[in-house]
C-alpha positions as a printed NumPy array, in Angstrom:
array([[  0.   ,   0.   ,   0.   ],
       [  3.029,   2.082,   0.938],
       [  4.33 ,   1.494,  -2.418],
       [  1.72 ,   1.956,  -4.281],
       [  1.419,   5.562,  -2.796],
       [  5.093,   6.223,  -3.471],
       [  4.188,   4.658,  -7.503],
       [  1.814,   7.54 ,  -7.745],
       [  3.932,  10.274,  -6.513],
       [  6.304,   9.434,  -8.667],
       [  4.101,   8.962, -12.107],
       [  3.01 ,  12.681, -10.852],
       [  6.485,  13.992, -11.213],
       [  7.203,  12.17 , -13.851],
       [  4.346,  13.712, -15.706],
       [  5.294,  16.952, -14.296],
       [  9.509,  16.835, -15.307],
       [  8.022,  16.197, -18.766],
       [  5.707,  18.717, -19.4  ],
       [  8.282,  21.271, -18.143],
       [ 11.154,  19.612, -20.412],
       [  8.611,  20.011, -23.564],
       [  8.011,  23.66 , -22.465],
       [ 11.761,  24.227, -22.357],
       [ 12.861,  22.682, -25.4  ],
       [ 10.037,  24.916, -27.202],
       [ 11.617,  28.2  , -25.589],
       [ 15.092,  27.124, -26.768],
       [ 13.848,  26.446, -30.113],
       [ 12.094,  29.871, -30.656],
       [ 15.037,  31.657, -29.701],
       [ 17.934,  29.126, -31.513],
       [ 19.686,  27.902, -28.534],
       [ 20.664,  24.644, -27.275],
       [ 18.213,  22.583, -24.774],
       [ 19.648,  20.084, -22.293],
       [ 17.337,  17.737, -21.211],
       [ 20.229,  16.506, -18.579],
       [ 23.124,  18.193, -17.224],
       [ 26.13 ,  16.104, -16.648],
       [ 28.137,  16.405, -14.062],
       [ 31.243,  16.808, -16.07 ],
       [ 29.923,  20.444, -17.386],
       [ 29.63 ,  21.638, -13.695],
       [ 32.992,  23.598, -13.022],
       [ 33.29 ,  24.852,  -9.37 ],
       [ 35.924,  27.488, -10.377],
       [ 33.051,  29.245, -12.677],
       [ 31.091,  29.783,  -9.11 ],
       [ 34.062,  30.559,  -7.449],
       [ 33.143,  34.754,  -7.23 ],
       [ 29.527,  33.991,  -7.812],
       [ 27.265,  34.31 ,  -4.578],
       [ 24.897,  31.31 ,  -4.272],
       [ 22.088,  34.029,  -3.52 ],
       [ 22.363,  35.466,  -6.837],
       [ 22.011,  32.039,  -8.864],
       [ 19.386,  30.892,  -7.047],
       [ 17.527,  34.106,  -7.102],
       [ 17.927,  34.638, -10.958],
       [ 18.049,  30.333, -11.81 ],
       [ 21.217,  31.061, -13.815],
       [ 24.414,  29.188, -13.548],
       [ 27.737,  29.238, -15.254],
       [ 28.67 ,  25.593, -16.718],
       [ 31.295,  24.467, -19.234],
       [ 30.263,  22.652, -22.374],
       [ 33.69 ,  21.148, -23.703],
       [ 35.777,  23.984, -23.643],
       [ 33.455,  27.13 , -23.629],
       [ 31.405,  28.745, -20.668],
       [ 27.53 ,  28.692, -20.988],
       [ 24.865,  30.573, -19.261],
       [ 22.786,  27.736, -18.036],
       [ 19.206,  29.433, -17.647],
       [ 15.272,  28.843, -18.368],
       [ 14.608,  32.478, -19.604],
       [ 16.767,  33.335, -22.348],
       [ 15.332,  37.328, -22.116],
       [ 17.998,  37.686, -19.247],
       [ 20.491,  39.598, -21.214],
       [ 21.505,  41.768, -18.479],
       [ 22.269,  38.481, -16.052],
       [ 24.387,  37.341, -18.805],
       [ 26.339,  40.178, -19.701],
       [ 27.142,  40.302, -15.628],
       [ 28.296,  36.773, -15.857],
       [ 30.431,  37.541, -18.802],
       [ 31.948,  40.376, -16.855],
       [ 32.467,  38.078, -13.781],
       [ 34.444,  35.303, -15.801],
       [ 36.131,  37.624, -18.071],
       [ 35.371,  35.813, -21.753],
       [ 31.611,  35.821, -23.331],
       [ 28.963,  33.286, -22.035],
       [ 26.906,  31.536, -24.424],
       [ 23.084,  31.33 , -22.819],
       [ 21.768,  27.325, -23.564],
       [ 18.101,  26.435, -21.885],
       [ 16.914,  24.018, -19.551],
       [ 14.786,  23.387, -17.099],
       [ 14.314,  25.836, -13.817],
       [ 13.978,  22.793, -11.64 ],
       [ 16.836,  20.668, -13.158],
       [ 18.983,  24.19 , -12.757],
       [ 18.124,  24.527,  -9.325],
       [ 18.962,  21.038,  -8.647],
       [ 22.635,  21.482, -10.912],
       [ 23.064,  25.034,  -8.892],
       [ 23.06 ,  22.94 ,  -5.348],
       [ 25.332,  20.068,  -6.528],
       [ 27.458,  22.809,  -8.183],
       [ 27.886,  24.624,  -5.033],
       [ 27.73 ,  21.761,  -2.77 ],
       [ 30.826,  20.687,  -4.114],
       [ 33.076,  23.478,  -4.319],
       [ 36.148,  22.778,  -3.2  ],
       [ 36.642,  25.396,  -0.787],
       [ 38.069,  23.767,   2.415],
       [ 38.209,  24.436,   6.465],
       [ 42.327,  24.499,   5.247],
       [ 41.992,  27.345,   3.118],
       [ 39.675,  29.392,   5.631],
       [ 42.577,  28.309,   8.432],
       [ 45.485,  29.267,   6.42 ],
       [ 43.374,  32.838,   5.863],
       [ 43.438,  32.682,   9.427],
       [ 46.685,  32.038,  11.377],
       [ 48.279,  35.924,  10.887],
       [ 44.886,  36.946,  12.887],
       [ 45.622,  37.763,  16.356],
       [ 43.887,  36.418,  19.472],
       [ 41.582,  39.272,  20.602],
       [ 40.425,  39.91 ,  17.179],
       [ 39.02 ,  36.737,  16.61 ],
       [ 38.561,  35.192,  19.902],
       [ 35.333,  38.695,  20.114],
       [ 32.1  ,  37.369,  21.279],
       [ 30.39 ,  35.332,  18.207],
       [ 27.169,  36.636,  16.65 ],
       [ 24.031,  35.253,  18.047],
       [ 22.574,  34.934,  14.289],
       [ 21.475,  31.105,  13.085],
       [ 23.971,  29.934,  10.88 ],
       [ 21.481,  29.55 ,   7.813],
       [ 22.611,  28.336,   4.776],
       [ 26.36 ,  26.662,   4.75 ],
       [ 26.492,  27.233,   1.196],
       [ 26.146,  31.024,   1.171],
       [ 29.082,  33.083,   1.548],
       [ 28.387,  35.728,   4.178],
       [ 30.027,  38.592,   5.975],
       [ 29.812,  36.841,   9.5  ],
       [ 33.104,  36.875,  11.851],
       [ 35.966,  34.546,  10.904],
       [ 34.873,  31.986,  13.71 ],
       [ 31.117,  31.716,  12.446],
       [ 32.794,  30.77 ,   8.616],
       [ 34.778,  28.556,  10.328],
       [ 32.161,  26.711,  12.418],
       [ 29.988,  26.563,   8.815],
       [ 32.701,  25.358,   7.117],
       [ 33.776,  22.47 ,   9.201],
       [ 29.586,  21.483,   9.298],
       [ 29.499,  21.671,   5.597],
       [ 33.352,  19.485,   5.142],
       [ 31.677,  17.196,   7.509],
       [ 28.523,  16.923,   5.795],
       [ 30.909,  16.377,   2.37 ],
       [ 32.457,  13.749,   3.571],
       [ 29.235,  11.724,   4.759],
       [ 30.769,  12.152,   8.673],
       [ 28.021,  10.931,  11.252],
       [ 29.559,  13.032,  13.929],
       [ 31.982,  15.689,  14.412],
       [ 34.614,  15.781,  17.53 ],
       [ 36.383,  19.102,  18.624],
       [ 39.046,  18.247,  21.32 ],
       [ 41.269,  20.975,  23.076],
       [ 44.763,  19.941,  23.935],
       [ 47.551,  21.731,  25.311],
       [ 48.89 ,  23.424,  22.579],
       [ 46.207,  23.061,  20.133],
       [ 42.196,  21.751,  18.551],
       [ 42.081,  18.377,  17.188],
       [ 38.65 ,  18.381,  14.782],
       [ 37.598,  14.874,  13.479],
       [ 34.739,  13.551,  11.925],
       [ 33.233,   9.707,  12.656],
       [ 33.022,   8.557,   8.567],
       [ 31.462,   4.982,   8.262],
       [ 32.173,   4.596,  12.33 ],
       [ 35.468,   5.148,  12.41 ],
       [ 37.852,   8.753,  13.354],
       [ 39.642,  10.621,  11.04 ],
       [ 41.45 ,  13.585,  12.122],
       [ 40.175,  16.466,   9.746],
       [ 41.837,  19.62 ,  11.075],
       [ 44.1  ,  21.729,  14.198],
       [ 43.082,  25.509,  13.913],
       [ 45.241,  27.229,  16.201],
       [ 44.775,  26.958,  20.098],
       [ 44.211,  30.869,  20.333],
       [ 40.604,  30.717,  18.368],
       [ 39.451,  27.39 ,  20.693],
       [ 37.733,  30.193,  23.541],
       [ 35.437,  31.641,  20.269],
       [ 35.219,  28.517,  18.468],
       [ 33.066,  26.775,  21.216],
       [ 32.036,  29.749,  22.546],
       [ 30.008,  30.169,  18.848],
       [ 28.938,  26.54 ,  19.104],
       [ 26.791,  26.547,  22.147],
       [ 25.528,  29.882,  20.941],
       [ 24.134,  27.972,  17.707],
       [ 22.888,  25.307,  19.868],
       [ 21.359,  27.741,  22.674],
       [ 23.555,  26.779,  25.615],
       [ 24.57 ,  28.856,  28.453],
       [ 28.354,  30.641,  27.242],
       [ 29.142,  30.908,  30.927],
       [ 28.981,  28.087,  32.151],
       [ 32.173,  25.806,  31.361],
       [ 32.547,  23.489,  34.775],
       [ 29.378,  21.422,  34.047],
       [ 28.637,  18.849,  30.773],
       [ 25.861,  20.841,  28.716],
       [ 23.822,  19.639,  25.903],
       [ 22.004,  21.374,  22.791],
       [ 20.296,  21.262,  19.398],
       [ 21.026,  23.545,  16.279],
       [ 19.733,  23.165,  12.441],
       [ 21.622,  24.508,   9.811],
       [ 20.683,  24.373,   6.18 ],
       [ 22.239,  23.468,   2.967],
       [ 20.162,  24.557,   0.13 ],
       [ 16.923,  22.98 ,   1.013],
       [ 18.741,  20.135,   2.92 ],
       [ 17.634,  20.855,   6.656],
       [ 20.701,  19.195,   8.791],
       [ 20.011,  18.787,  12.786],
       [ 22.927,  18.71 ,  15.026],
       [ 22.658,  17.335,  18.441],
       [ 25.694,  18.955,  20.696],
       [ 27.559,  18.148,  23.861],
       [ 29.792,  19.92 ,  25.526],
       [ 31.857,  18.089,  28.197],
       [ 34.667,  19.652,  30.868],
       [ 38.011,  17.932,  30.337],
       [ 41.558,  19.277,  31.401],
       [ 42.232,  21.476,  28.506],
       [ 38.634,  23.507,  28.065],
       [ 35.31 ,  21.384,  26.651],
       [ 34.929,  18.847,  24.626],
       [ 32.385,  19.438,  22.099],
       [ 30.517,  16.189,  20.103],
       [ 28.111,  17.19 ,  17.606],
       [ 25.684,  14.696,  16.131],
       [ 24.449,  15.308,  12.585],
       [ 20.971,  14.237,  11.354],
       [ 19.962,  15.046,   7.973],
       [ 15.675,  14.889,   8.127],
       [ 15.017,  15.389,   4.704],
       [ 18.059,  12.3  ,   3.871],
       [ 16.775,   9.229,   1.845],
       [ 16.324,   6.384,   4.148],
       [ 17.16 ,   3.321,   2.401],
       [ 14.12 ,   0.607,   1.677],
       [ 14.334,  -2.454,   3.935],
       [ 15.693,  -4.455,   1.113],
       [ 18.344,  -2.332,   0.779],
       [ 20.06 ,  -3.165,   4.416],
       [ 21.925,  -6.225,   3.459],
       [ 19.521,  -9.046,   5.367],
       [ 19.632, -12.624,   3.114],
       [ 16.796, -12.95 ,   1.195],
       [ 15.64 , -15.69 ,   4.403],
       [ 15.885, -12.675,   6.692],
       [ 14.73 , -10.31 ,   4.58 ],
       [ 11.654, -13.01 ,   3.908],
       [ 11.331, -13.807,   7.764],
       [ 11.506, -10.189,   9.057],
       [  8.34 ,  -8.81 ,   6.175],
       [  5.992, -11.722,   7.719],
       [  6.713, -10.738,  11.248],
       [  5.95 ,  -7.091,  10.401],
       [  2.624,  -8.632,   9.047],
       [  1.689, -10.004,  12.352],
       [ -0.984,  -8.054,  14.926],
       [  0.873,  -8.428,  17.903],
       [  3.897,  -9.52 ,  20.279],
       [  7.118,  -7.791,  20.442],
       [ 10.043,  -7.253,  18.017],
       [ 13.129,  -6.35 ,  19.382],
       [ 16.311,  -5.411,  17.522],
       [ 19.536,  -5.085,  19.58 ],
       [ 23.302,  -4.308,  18.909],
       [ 25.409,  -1.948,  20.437],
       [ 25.777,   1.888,  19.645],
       [ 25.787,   2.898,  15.976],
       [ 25.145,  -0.415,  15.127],
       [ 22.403,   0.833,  12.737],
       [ 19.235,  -0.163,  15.106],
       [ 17.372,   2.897,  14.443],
       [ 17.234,   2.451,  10.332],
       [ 16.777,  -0.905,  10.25 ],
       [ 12.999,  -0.207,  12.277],
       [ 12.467,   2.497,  10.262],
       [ 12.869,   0.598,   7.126],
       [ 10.519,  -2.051,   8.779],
       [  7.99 ,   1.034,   9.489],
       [  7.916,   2.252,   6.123],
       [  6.777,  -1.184,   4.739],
       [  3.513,  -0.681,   6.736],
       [  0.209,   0.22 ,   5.453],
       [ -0.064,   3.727,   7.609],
       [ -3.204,   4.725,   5.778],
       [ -5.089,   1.823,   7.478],
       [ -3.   ,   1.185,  10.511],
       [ -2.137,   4.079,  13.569],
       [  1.639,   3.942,  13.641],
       [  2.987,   6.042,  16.98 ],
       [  6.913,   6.068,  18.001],
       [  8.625,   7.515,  21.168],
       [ 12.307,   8.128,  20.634],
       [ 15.403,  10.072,  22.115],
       [ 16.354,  11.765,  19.746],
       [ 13.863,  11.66 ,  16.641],
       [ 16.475,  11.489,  14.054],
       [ 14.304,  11.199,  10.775],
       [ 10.638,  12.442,  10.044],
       [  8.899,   9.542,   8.691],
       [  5.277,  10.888,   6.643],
       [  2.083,   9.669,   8.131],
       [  3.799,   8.408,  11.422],
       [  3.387,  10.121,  14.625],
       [  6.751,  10.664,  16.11 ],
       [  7.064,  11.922,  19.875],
       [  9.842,  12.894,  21.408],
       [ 11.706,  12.078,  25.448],
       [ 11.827,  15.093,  27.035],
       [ 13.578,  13.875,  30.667],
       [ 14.066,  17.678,  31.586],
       [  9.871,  18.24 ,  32.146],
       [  9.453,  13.955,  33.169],
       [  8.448,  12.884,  29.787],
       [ 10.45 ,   9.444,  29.7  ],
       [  9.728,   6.162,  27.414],
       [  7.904,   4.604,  30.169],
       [  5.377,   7.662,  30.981],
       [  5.096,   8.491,  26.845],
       [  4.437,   4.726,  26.633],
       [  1.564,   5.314,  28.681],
       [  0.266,   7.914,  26.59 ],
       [  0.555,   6.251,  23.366],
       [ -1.804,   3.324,  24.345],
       [ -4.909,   5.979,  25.224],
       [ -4.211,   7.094,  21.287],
       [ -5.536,   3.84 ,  19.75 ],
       [ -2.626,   2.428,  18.026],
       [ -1.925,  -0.394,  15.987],
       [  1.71 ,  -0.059,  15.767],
       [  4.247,   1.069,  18.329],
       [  8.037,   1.561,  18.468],
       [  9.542,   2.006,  21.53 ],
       [ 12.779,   3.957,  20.529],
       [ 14.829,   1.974,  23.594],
       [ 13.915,  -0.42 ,  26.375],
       [ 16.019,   1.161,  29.063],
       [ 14.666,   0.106,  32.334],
       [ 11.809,  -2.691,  33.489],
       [  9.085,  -0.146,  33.254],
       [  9.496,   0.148,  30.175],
       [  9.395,  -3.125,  29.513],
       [  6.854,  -4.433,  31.214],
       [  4.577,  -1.547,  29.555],
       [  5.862,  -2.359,  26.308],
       [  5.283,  -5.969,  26.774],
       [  1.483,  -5.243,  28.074],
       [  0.896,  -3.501,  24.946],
       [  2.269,  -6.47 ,  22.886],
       [ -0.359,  -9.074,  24.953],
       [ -3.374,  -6.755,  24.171],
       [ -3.214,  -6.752,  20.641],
       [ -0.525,  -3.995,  19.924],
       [  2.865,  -4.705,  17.273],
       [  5.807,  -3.359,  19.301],
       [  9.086,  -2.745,  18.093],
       [ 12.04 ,  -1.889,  20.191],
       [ 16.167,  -1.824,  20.746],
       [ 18.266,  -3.042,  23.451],
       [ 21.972,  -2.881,  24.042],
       [ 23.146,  -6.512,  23.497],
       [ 26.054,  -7.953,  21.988],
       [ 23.548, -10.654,  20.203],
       [ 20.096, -11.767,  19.599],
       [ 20.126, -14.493,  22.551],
       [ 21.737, -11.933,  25.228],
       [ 19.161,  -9.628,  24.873],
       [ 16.474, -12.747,  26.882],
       [ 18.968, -13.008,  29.369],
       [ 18.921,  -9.288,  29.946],
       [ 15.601,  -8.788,  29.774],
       [ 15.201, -11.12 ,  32.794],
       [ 18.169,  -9.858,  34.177],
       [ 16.229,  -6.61 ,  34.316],
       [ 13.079,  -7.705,  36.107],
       [ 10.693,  -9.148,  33.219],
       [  9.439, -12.142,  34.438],
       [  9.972, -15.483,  32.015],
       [  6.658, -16.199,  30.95 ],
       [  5.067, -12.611,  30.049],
       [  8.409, -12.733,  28.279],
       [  8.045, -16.409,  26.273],
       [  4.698, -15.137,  25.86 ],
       [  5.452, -11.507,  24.264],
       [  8.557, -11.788,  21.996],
       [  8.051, -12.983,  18.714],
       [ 11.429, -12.244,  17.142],
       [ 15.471, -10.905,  18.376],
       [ 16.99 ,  -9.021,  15.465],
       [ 20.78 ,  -8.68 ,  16.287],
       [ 23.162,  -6.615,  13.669],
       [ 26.178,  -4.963,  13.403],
       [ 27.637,  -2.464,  10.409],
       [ 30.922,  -3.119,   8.607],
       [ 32.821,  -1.288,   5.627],
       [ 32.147,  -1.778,   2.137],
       [ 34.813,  -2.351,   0.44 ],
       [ 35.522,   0.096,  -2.519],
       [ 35.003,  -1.091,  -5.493],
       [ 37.906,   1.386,  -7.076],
       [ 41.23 ,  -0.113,  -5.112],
       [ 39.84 ,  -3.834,  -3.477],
       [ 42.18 ,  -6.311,  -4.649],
       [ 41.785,  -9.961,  -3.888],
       [ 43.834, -12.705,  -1.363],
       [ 44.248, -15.335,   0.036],
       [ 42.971, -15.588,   4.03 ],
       [ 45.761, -17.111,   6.326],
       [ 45.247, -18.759,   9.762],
       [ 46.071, -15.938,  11.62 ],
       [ 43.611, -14.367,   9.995],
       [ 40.538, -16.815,  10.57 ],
       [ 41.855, -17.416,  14.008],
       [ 39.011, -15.188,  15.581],
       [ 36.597, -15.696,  13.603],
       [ 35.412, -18.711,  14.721],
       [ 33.739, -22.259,  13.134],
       [ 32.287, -20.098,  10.35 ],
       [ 35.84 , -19.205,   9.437],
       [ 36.04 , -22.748,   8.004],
       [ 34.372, -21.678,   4.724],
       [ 37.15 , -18.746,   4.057],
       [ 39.842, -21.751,   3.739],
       [ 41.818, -22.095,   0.446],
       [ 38.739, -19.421,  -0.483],
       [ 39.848, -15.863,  -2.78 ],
       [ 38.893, -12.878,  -0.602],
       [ 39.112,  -9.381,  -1.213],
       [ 40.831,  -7.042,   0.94 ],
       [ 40.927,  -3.269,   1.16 ],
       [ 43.556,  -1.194,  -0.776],
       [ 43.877,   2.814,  -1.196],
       [ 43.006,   5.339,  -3.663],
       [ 41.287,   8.771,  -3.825],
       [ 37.534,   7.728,  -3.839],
       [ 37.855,   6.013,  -0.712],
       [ 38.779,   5.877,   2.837],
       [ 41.686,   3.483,   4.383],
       [ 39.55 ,   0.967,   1.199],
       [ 36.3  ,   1.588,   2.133],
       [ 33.392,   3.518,   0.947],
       [ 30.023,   3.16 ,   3.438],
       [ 28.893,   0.237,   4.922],
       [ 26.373,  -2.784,   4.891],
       [ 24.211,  -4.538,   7.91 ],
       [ 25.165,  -8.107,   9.092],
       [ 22.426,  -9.615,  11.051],
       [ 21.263, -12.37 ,  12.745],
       [ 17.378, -12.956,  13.91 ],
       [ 16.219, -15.575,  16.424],
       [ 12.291, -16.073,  15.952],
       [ 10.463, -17.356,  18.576],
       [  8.996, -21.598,  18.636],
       [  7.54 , -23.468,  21.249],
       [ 10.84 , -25.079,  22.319],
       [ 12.224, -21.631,  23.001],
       [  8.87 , -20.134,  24.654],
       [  9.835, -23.6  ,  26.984],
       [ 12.807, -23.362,  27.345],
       [ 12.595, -19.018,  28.853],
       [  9.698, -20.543,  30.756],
       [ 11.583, -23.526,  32.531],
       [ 14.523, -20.802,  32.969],
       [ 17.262, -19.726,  30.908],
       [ 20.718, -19.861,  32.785],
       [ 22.74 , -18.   ,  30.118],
       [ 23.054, -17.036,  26.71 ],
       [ 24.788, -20.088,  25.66 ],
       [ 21.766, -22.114,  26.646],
       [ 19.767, -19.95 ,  24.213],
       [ 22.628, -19.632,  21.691],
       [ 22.697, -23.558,  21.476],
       [ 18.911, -23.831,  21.174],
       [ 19.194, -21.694,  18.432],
       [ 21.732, -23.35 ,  16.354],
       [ 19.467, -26.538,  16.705],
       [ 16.766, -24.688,  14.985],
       [ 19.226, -23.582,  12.522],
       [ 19.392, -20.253,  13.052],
       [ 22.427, -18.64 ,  11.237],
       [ 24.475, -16.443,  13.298],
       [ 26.233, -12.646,  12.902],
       [ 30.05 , -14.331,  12.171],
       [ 27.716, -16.61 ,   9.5  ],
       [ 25.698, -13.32 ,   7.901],
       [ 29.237, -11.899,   7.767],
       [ 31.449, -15.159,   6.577],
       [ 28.525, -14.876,   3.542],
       [ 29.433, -10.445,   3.476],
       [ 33.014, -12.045,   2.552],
       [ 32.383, -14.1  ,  -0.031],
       [ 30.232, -12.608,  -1.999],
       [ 33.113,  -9.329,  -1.223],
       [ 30.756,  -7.189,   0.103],
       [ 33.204,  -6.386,   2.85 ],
       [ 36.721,  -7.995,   4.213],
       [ 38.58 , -10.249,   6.706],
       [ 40.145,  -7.595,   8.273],
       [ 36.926,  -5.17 ,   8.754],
       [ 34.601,  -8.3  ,  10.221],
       [ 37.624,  -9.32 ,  12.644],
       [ 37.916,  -5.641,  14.068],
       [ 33.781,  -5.592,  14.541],
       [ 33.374,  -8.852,  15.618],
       [ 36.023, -10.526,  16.708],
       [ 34.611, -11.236,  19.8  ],
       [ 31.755, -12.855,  18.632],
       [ 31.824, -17.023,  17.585]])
């Protein structure tokens, strides 16, 4: 149903694009210019832009591109004569006007700023001959707006934008500015790991934070205690959250800032990386009425998208679909999405509460912290609610054991749980530099029996080139999921001792495990040795 919705906003569009690429073509004709139905990227030149305000291309839909060797006025009015006389003037050599269409310029004017290569270096090197007082002043209490428009704000506020927008380049997840003794250490988190992006100089570190809790509405003044925030920034009509902390050390505050891009696209359940079994199992428990679906991993581990994939396979015109979550990192249409509040008592447990007087079909519980929760979250599984929630396990048979570690007693438990969906994310390999090998002993050691398989097997392995980091370029789900038989619903009800106990059950019923999902990630060179050994090592 979902789909079939998404079918017919597309076929709209579709319709639409056309109409406005007949329109165009007809303009271009009557006045004898050339009409690109496509732009490629090859014709958009960042050093055309390079003295041309953003503002003024989007405001007049023109943009300077380069078709083989000469500069063209990309526009959807040709009567602009004046706008391309200035951008002849600007560039220094005549600009040839060719039409297209105003949304397809729009779109090419984003990308084309987006990636100018203008760099938190270049704005640094600008920016070591200033003096401390100058630039350490008290930062503007303005929102930073758009990170693609070049403004007239202080040197720190550029700088701040700057290292948002480089971060947001490079696809970073999170951005860490560390004071040391003698100078800033900025990196970004890119595909879960740390790379060290810049040091501006010690003397700006006093204006640099003091402009990021300003963005993020914190109290300036108050450096001895761990603060947190929220800011948005833009970039074009990208709308980027970023969820700050700020946190005392020796050598000033720490500052963490979390980016979430709402308007990103969230990739379609089949997208994830499950096995088609998985991927087959999981779609028939999100057909079922009721019981509880928990997904578990640690940290970054990728919990949040896979339920929101899950949710987004759901027939919300027929079904009432309500989530509580801390934070609510991507708007999902025709879901109701609340947010934890702690500060004024809202917490999982008492929003929980709340969401069953709305008449829902369809919960997700954004994380079972404590045995409240739990035990409200499994009552609304036993009277005829779907709930989906996380939990902070190594694997799909811990998270029983913790759940009666935490109070839940075994049988509302047996009864309740329908399925344990345990995952982890490791590196794709890039497709540019991989190069294959041969695994050695020492390399299988840790990974366990499934190892066995890699024996005498070609493997690729990460190399090193300029589309990729360290080899890698994003990264792919391994998961495992335990569903929920009679044997197991006896077995939590006579009392489970461990996770082995479970673990063993499970192999009986043939349940493949995480090393197994990711033994399979290796073969068919989705990812490598090396990257499933560092992520889970630990796990046989």
């Amino acid at each position: 149903m979902a789909s079939a919705r998404q079918d017919v906003r597309a076929g709209a569009a579709d319709e639409s694009s056309t109409a406005a690429a007949a329109s165009g073509a007809a303009i271009a004709e009557r006045y004898g210019l050339e009409f690109l139905a496509s732009i490629e990227p090859a014709s958009l030149d960042p050093d055309l832009i390079r003295e041309l305000p953003v503002e003024w291309a989007r405001t007049n839909v023109i943009l300077p591109i380069r078709i083989g060797h000469r500069p063209c006025a990309l526009t959807s009015d040709p009567t602009q004569v004046n706008q391309c006389e200035y951008l002849s003037l600007l560039l220094g050599q005549d600009v040839q006007p060719v039409v297209s269409t105003r949304e397809l310029i729009l779109r090419a004017i984003e990308k084309c700023y987006f990636e100018r290569n203008d760099t938190t270096h270049d704005l640094l090197k600008d920016m070591q001959g200033d003096d401390g007082p100058a630039v350490a002043s008290m930062p503007d209490a303005t929102p930073s707006g758009d990170l693609l428009e070049k403004t007239n704000d202080a040197p720190i506020t550029q700088l701040v934008n700057m290292i948002l927008l480089d971060a947001v380049k490079a696809r970073a997840s999170d951005i860490h500015v560390e004071p040391f003794e003698d100078t800033i250490k900025v990196r970004y988190r890119v595909d879960g790991v740390l790379h060290e992006h810049s040091r501006p100089p010690k003397h700006l570190q006093a204006s640099l934070i003091s402009r990021l809790k300003v963005m993020s509405q914190m109290d300036i003044s108050e450096k001895r205690l761990p603060q947190d925030g929220v800011a948005r920034v833009h970039i074009g009509e990208r709308e980027i959250d970023v969820r700050v902390s700020t946190l005392p050390v020796a050598e000033g505050e720490r500052i963490v800032l979390r980016l979430l891009d709402r308007q990103s696209t969230r990739l379609p359940l089949g997208e994830l990386g499950m096995s088609k079994l998985t991927l087959g199992r999981f779609r028939r428990l999100l057909g079922g009425k009721d019981g509880i679906i928990l997904v578990t991993g640690p940290t970054g581990s990728g919990k949040t998208t896979s339920l929101y994939a899950g949710l987004q396979e759901l027939d919300s015109a027929r079904r009432n679909i309500l989530t509580i979550e801390d934070p609510i990192e991507y708007q999902l249409s025709d879901i109701g999405q609340m947010q934890v509040k702690p500060k004024i008592g809202l917490s999982f447990a008492d929003g929980l509460r709340h969401i069953l007087r709305q008449d829902p079909d369809v919960i997700l519980v954004g994380e079972t912290r404590d045995l409240e929760t739990a035990e409200i979250a499994i009552r609304a599984s036993l009277t005829g609610h779907l709930v989906f929630t996380t939990l902070h396990t190594n694997d799909a048979p811990s998270a029983i054991v913790r759940l009666i570690d935490m109070g839940v007693q075994p049988y509302l438990l047996a009864a309740s749980v329908r399925a344990i969906v345990a995952q982890r994310l490791v590196r794709r390999l890039c497709k540019t530099c991989h190069h294959g090998v041969h695994p050695t002993a020492e390399d299988l050691k840790h990974l366990g029996p499934a190892a066995k398989r890699l024996e005498g097997q070609l493997v690729w392995a990460a190399g090193e080139c300029e589309s990729c980091r360290e080899g890698y370029h994003g990264r792919v789900g391994i998961y495992e999921l335990l569903t929920m038989d009679e044997s197991l619903q006896q077995l939590i009800r006579d009392g489970v001792t461990g996770p082995d106990q479970v673990r063993n059950a499970a192999r009986e019923m043939g349940m493949a495990m995480l090393m197994d999902d990711a033994v399979d990630k290796i073969l068919a060179g989705a990812t490598s040795v090396d990257e499933v050994t560092d992520v889970l090592g630990h796990v046989v």
